[in-house]
ZARO-260249 format. One record per residue: residue number from 0; residue in three letters; z negated, x, y negated of N, C-alpha, C in turn. Coordinates in pm, whole numbers, always signed. Atoms other than C-alpha are relative to their C-alpha. Layout:
REM ZARO-260249
   num   residuo      n.Z      n.X      n.Y     ca.Z     ca.X     ca.Y      c.Z      c.X      c.Y
   NUM       Ala        Z        X        Y        Z        X        Y        Z        X        Y
...
***
This chain:
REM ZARO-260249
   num   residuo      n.Z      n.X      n.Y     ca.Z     ca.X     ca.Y      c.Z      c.X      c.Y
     0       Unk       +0      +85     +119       +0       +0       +0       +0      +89     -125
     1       Unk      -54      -90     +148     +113     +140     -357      -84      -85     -121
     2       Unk      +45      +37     +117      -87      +78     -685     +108       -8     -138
     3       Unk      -98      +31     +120     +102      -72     -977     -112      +58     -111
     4       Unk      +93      -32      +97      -33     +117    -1236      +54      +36     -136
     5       Unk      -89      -40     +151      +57     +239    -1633     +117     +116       +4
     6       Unk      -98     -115      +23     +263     +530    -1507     +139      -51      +83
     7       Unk      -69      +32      -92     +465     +329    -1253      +81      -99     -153
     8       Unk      -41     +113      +61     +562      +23    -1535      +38      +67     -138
     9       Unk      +11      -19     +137     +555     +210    -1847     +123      +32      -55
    10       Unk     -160       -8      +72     +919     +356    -1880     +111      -99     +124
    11       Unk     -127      +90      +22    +1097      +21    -1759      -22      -85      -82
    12       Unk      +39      +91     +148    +1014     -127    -2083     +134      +65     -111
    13       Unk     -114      -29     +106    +1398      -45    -2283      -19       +8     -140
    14       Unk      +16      +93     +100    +1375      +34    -2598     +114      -69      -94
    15       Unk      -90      +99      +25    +1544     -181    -2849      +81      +56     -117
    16       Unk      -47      -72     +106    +1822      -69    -3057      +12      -37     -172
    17       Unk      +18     +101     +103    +1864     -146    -3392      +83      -86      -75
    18       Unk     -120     +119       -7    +2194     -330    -3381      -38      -94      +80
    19       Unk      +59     +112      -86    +2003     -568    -3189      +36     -206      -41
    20       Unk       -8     +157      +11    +2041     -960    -3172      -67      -64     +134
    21       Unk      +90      +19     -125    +1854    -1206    -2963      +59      -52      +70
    22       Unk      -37     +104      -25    +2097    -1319    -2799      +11     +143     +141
    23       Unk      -19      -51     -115    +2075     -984    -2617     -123      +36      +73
    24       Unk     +124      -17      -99    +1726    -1003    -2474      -42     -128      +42
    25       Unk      +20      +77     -146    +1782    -1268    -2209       +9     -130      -86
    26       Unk      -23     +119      +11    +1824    -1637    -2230     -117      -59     +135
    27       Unk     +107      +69     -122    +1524    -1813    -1980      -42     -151      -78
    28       Unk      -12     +114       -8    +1521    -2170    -1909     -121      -79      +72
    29       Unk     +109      +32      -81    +1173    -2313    -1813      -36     -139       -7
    30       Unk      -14     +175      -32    +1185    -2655    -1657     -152       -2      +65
    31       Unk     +131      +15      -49     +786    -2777    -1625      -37      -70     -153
    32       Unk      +95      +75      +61     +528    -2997    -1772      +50     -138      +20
    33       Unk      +12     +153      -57     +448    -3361    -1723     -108      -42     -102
    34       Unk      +63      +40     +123     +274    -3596    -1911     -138      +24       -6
    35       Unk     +185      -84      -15     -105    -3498    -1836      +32     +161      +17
    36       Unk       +5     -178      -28      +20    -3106    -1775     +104      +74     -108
    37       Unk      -39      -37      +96     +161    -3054    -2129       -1     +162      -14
    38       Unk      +16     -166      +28       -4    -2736    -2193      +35     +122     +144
    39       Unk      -29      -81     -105     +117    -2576    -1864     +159      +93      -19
    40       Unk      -96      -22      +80     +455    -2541    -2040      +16      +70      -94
    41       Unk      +37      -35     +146     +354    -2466    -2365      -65     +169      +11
    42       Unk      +36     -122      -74     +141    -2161    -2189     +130      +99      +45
    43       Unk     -123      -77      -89     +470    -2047    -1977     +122      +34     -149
    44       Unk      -78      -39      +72     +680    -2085    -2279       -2     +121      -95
    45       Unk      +32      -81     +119     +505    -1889    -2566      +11     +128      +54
    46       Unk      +39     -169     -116     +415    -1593    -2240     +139      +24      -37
    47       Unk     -181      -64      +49     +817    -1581    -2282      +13      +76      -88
    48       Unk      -68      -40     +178     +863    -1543    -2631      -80     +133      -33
    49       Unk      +92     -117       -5     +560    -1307    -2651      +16     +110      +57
    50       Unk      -57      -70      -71     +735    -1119    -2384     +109      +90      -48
    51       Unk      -96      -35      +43     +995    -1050    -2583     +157      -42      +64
    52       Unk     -111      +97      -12    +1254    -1316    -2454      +56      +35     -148
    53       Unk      -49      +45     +122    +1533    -1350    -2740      +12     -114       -8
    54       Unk      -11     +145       +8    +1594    -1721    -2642      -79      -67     +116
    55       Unk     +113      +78      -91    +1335    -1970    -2482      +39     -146       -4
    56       Unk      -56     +152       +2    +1470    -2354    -2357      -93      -41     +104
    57       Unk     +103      +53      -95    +1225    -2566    -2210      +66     -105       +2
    58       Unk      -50     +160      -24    +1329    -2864    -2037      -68      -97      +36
    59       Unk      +93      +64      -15    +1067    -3142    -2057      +35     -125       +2
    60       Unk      -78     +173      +13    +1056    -3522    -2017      -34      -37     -151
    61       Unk      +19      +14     +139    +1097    -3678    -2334     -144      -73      -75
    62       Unk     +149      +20     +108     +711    -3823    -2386      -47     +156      -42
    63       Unk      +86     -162       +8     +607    -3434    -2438      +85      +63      -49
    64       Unk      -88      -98     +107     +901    -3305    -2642      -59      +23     -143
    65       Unk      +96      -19     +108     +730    -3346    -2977      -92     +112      +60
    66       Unk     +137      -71       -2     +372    -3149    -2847      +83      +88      +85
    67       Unk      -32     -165       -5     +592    -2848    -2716      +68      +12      -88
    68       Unk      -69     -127      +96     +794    -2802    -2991      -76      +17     -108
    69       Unk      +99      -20      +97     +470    -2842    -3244      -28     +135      +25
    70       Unk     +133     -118      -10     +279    -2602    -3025     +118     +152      -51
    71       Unk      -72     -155      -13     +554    -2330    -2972     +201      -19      -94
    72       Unk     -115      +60     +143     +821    -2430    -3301     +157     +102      +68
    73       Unk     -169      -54      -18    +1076    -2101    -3183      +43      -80     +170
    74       Unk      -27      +34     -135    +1114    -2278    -2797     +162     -104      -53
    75       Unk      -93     +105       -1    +1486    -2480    -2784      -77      -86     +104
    76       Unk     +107     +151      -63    +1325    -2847    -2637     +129      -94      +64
    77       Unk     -144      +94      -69    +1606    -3009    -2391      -71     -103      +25
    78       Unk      +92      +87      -53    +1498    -3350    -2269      +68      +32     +141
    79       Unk      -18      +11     -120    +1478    -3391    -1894      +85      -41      +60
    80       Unk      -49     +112      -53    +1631    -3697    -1837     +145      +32       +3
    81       Unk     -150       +3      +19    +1960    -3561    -1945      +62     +101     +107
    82       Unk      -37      -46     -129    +1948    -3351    -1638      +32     +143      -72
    83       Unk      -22     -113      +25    +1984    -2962    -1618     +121      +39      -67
    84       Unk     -122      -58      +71    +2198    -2781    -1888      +97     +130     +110
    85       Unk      -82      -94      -27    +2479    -2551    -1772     -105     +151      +18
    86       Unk      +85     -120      -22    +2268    -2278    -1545      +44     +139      -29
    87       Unk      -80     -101      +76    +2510    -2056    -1602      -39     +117     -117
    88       Unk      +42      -54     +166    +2406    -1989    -1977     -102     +146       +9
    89       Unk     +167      -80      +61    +2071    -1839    -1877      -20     +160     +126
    90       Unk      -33     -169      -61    +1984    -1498    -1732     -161       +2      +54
    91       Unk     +114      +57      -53    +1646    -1654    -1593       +0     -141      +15
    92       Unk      +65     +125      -22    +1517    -1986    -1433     -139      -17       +0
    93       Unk     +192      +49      -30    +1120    -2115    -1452      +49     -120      +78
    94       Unk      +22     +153      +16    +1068    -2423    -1266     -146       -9      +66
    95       Unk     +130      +29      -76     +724    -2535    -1193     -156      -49      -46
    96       Unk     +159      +55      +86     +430    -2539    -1445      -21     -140      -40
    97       Unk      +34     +142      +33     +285    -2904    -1471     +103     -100      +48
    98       Unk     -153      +67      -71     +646    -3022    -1282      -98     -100      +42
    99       Unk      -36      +68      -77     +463    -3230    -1101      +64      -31     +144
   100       Unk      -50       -6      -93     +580    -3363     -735      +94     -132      +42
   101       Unk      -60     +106      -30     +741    -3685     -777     +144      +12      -28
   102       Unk     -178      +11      -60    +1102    -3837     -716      +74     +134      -73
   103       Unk      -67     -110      +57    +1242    -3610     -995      -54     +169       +5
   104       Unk      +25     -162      -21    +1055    -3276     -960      +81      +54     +130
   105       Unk      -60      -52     -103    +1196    -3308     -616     +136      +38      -29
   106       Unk     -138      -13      +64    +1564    -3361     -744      -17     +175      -66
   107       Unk      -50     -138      +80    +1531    -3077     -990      -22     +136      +88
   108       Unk      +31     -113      -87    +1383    -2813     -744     +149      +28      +77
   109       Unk     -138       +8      -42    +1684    -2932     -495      +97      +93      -53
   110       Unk     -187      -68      +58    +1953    -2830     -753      -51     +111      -63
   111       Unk      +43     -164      +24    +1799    -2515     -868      +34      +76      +66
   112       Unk      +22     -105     -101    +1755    -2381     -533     +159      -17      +54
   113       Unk     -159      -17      -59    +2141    -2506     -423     +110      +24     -121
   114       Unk     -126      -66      +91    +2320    -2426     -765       -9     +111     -113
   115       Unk      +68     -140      +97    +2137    -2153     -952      +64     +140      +58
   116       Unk      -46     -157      -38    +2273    -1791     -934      -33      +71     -105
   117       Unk      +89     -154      +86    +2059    -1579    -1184     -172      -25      +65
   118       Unk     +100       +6      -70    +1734    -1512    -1082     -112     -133      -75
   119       Unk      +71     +158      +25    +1453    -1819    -1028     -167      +69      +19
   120       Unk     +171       +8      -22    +1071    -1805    -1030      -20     -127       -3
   121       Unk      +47     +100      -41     +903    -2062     -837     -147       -5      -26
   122       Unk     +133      -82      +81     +548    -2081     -992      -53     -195      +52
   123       Unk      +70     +128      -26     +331    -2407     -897       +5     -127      +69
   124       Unk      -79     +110      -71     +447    -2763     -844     +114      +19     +103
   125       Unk     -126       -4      -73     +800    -2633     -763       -6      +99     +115
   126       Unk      +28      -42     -136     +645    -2438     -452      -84     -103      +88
   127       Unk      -11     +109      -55     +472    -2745     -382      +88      -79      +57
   128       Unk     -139      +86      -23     +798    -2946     -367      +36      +86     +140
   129       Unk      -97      -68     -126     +919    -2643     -115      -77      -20     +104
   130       Unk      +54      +76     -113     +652    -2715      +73      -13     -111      +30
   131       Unk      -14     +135      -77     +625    -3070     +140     +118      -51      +64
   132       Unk     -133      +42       -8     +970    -3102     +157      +89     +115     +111
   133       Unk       +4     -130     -105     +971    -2750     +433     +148      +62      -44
   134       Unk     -134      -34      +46    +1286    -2618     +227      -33     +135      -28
   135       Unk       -7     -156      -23    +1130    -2237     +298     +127      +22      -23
   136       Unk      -53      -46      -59    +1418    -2205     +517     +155      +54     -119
   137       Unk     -121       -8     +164    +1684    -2293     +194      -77     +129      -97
   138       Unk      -11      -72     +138    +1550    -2060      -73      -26     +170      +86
   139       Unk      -77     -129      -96    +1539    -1773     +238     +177       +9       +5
   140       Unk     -168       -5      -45    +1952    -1868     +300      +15      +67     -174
   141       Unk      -65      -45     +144    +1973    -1827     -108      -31     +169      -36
   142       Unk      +36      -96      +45    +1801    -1509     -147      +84     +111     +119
   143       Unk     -137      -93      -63    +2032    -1378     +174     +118      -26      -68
   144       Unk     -137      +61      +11    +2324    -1497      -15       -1     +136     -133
   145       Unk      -50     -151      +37    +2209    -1189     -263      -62      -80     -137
   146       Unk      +19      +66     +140    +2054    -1444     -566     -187      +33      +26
   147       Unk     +160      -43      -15    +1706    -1299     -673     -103     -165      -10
   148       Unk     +131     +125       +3    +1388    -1547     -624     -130      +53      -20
   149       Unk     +101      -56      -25    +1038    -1454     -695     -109     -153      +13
   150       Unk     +108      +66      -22     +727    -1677     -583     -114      +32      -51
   151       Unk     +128      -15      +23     +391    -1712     -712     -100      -89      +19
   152       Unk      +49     +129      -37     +205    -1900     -532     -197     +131      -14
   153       Unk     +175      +19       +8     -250    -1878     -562      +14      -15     +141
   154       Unk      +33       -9     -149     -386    -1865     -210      +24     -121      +70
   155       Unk      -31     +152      -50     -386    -2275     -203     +153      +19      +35
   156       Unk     -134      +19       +3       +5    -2274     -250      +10      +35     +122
   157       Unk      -77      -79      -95      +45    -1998      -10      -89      -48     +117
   158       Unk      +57     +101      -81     -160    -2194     +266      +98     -131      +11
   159       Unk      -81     +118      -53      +54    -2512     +233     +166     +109       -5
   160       Unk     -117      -27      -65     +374    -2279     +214      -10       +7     +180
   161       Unk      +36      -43     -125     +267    -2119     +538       -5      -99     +113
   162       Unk     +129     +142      -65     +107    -2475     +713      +89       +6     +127
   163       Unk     -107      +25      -98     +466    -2470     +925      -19      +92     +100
   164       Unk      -25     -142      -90     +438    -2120    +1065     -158      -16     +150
   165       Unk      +39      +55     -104     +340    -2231    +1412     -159     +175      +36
   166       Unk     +120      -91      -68      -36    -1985    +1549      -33      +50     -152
   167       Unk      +92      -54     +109     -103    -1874    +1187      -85      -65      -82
   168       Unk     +177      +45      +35     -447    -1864    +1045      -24      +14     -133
   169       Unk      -21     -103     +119     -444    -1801     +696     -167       +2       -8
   170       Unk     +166      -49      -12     -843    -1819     +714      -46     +134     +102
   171       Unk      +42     -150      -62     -842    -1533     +971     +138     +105      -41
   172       Unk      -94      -96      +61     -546    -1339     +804      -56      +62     -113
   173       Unk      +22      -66     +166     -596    -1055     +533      +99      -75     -112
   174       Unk     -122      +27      +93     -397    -1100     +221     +105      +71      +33
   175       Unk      -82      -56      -15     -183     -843     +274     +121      -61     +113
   176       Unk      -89      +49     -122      -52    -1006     +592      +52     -135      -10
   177       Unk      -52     +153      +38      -39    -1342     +436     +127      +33     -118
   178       Unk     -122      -85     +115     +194    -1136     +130     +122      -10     +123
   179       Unk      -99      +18     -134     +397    -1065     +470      +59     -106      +60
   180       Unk      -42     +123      -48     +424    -1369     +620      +97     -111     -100
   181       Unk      -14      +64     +101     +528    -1529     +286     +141      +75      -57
   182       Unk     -138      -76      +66     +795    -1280     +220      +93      -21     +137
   183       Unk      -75       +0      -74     +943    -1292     +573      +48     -178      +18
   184       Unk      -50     +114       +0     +972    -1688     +568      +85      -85     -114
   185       Unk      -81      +55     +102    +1130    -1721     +205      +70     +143      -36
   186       Unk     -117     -108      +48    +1319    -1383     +170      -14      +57     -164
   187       Unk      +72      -59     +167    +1142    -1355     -212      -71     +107      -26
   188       Unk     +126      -56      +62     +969    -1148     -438     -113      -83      +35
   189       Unk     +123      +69       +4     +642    -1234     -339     -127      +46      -94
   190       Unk      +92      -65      +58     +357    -1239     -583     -145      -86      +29
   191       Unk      +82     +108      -21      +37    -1370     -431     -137      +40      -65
   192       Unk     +100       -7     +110     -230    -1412     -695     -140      +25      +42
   193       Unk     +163      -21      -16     -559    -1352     -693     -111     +186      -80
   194       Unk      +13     -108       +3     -780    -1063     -733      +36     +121      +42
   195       Unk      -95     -125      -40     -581     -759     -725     +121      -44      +48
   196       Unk     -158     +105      -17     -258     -967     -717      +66      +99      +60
   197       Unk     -124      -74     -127       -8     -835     -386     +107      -38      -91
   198       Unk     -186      -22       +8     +391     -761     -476      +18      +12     +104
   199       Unk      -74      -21      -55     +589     -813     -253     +189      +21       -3
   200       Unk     -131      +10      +93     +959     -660     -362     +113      -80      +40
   201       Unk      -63      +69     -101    +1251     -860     -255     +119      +96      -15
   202       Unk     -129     -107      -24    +1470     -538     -111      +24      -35     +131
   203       Unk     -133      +15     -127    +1596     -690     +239      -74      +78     +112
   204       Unk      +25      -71     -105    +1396     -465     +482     -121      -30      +22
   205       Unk     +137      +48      -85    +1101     -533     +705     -101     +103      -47
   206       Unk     +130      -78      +19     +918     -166     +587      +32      +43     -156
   207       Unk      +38      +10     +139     +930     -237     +212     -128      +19      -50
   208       Unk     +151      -72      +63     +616     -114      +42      -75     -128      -44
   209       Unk     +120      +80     +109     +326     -358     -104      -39      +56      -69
   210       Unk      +40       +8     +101     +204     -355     -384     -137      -75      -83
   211       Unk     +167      +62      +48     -146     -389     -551       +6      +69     -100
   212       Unk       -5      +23     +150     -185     -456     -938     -167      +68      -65
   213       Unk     +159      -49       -4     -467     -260    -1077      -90      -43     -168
   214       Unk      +68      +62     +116     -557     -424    -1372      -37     -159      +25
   215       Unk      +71     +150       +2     -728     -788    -1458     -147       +6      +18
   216       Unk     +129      -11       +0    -1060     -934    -1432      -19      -94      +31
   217       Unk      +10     +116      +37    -1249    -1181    -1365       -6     -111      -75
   218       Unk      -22      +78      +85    -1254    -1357    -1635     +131      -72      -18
   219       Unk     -141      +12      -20     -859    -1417    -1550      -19     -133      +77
   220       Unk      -30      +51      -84     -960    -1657    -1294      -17     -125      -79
   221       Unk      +53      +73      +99     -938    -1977    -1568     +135      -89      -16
   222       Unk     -105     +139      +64     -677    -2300    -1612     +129      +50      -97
   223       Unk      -84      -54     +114     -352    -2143    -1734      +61     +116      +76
   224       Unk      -61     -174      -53     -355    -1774    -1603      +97      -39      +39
   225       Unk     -118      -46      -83      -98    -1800    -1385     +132      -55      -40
   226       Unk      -80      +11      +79     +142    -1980    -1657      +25      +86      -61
   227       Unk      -12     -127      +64     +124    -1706    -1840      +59      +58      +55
   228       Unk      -62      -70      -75     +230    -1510    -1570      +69      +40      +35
   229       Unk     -123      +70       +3     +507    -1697    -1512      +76      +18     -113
   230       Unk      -91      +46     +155     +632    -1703    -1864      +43     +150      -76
   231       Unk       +7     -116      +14     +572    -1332    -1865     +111      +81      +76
   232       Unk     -106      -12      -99     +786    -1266    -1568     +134      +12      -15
   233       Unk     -134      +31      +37    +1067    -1444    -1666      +65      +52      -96
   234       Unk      -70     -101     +106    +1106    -1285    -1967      +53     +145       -6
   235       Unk      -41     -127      -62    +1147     -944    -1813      +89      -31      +97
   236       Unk      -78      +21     -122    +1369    -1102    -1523     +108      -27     -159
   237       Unk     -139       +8     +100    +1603    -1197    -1832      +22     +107      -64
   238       Unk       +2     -116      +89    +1557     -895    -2018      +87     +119     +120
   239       Unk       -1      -77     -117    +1678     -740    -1695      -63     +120       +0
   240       Unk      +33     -107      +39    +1399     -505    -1726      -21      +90     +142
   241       Unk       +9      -19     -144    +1351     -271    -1388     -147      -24      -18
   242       Unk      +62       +4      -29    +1085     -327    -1189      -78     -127     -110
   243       Unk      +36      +66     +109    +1022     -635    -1391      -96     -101      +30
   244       Unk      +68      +89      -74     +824     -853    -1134     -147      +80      -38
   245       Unk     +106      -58      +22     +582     -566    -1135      -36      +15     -142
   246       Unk      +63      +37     +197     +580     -484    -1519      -91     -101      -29
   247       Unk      +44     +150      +76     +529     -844    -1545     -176       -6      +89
   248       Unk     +114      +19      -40     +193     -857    -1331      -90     +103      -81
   249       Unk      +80      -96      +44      +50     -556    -1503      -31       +7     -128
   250       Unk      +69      -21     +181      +64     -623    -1860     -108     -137       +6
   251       Unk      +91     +131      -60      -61     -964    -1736     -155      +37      +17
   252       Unk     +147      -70      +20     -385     -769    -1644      -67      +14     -106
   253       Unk      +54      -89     +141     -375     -573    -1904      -43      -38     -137
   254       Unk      +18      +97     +136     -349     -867    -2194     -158      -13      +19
   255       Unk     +109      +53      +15     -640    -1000    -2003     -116     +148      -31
   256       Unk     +132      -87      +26     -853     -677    -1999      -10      +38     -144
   257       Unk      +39      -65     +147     -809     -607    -2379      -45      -91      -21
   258       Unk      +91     +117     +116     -909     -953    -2492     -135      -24      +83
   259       Unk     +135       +9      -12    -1200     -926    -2243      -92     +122      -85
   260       Unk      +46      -72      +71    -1310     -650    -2434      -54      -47     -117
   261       Unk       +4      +47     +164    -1307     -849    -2756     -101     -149      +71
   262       Unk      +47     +178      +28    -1440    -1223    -2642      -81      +22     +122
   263       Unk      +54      -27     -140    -1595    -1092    -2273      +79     -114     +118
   264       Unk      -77      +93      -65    -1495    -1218    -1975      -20     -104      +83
   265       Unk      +58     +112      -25    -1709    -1487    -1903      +41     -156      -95
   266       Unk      -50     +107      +64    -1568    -1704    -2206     +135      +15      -18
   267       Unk     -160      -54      -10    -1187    -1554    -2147      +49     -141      +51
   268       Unk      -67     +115      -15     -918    -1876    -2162     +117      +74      +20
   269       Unk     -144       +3      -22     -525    -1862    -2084      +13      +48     -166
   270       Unk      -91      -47     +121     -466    -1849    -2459      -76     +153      -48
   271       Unk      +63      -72      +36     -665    -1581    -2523      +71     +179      +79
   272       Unk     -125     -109     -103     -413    -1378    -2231      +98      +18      -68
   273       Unk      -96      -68      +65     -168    -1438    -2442      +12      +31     -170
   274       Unk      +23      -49      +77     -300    -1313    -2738       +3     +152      +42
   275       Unk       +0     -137      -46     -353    -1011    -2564     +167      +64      +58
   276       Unk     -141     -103       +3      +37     -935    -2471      +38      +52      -62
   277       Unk      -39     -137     +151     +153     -786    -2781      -35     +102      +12
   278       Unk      +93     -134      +28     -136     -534    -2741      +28      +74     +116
   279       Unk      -15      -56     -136      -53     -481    -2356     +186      +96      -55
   280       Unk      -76      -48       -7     +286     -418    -2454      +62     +119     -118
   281       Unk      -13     -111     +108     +235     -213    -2777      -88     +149      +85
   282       Unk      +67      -84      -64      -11       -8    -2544      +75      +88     +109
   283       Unk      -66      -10      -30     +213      +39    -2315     +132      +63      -71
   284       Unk     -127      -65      +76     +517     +169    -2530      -54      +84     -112
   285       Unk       -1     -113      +67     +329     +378    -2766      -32     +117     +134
   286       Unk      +18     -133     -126     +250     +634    -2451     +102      +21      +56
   287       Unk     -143      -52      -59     +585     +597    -2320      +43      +51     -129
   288       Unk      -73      -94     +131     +724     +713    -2689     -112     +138       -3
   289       Unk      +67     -103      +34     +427     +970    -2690      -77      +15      -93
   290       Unk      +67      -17     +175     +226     +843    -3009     -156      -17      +44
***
């Protein structure tokens, strides 16, 4: 097992030239939130922008278009109903924060996973959906077909992914072996959360390395984190930054360990993570420049 640490993440962070436009740091499209799971969106979106996304489109149902584009004003606000824009466009997919599991979350998962071809992060609900609906086997055929996927499922998720896989225990399994199991039945990046969050990379071979994240805290473990996460992710999967799954878990830490420093990490919230990216990623890039 390999430690993701500041020397591993620090120079795939590009820097930016100064003929720049935003049209050239990624386009990500994050379909989530429902009408009680507003802020699950709103969380995933801003982690984007904060990320240093150039363009952020959230696709929400239309009671909750107003209260994401208040909270997070630069986000483009599609409505739902009008069904997924041209995937094409974007150079990332989200689907999942506050989605939900009813008739339509199912629909939209569906056509993600059968007409998407830039890379997808499956983050919450929309690994729910894959599980109830046992459509592992589909987003394994997509990710052999050569189209990146990453997962992030919390230990619950990765328990009902798993539920199918006939003699396994996930109560007598390590993590590491549940990371395994989870990568060999969906063919993904696997990122399974928790303390000391597992990578699993998605390179195609059975003796691919794991990966353990050496930053975070407890105070991380709190209503949100793992939107963030998500919203963090994606923005480096559009940015096409390398190693961007990992990057993305480590500044993730790292936000949270500076603002536990400042607020401790007994009263540490989601927004308070992403207050702390800026600093993860200014921390991060002044040592790779050398200042």
């Amino acid at each position: 097992m390999k430690e993701i640490t500041k020397e591993l993440v620090m120079n795939s962070i590009p820097e930016r030239k100064t003929e720049s436009h935003k049209g050239d740091f990624g386009k990500v499209l994050i379909i989530a939130g429902s009408k009680t799971m507003t802020g699950a969106c709103i969380l995933s979106c801003e982690a984007a922008l904060r990320s240093g996304s150039g363009l952020v489109y959230a696709l929400v149902p239309e009671e909750i278009m107003a209260q994401v584009q208040v909270a997070v004003p630069e986000v483009v606000i599609k409505e739902r109903s009008l069904g997924i824009p041209e995937m094409s466009e974007y150079d990332c997919i989200v689907i999942g924060p506050g989605l939900g599991t009813g008739e339509d979350a199912v629909e939209l998962v569906d056509e993600i996973i059968e007409k998407a071809e830039c890379p997808l992060v499956f983050d919450a609900d929309a690994l729910n959906v894959i599980s109830y609906n046992h459509w592992q086997d589909r987003l394994k055929d997509r990710c052999l077909r050569g189209f990146g996927s990453v997962i992030t499922p919390h230990m619950g998720e990765a328990a009902r992914l798993l539920k199918d896989d006939v003699g396994f225990d996930i109560e007598a399994e390590g993590r590491e072996e549940i990371l395994n199991e989870l990568y060999d039945i969906t063919g993904a990046t696997v990122v399974l959360k928790g303390n000391r969050t597992l990578v699993r990379p998605m390179f195609g071979g059975s003796l691919d390395p794991v990966y353990v994240n050496t930053t975070g805290n407890p105070g991380m473990a709190t209503a949100g984190s793992g939107d963030v996460l998500t919203g963090i992710i994606a923005a480096l999967l559009g940015q096409g930054v390398r190693n961007a799954v990992m990057t993305g878990v480590y500044i993730h830490g790292l936000a949270g360990d500076l603002m536990a420093e400042e607020v401790g990490e007994y009263s540490l919230i989601s927004r308070d993570i992403l207050k702390g990216i800026p600093m993860a990623f200014k921390n991060i890039l002044e040592e790779q420049n050398g200042l």
